[in-house]
N, C-alpha and C positions, 0 to 999 in steps of 0.2 A: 509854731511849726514853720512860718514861713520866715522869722527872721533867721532861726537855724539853719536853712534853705540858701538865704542869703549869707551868711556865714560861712556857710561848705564851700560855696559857689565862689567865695573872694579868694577864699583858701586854696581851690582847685586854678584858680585863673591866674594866680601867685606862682604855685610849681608848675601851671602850662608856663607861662613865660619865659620863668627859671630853666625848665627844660630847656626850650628852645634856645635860648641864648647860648647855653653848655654848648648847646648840638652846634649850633650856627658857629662858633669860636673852632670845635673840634674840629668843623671840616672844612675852615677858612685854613688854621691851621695845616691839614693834610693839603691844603690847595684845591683842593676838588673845586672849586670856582673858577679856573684857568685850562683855558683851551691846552698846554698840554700833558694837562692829566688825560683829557677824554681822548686827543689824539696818540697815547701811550696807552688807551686802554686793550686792544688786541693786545699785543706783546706783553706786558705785564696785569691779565686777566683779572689773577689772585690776590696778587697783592694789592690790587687798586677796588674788587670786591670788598676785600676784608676793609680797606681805607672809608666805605659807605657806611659802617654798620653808625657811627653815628647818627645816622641820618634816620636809623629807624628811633631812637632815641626825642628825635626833634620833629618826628610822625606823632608819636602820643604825645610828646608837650600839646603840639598843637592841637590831637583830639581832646586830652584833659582842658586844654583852653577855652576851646568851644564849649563843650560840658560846661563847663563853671561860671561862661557867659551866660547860654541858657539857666543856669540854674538859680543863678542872682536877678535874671528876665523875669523868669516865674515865679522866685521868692519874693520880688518890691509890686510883682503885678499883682499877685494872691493876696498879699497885705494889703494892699492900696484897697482890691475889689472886699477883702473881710471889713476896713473899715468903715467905707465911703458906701455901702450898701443900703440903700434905700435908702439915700438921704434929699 
């Protein structure tokens, strides 16, 4: 149970990164990193909205990443604690 654990957890820490990197590319790409995107953001409201939505993309990488830190945490700590158990 706990190496499967460990497994999911490299898997999920895998597509968090992967996400994030997509995301971080797409909206280096749209520029949204540069003073004037945000100083154009009044006047072009919507189209500099719609220019964000990557960003929800590279919100779950990042919670998928955490996730899948924690999960390889508690999958090497469980195995360690099932083997090394009263020894």
């Amino acid at each position: 149970m706990n190496l499967v654990l460990v497994g999911a957890g490299l898997v999920a820490v895998v597509a968090g990164a992967r996400l994030v990197l997509l995301a971080a590319r797409a909206l280096l790409r749209r520029a949204v990193f540069t003073a004037r995107f945000w100083a154009s953001m009044p006047a072009f409201a919507g189209y500099r909205l719609r220019a964000l939505t990557p960003a929800l993309a590279g919100l779950a990488g990042l919670l998928l990443l955490a996730a899948g830190a924690a999960a390889v945490f508690f999958g090497v700590t469980g195995y360690y604690f099932s083997t090394l158990r009263f020894r």
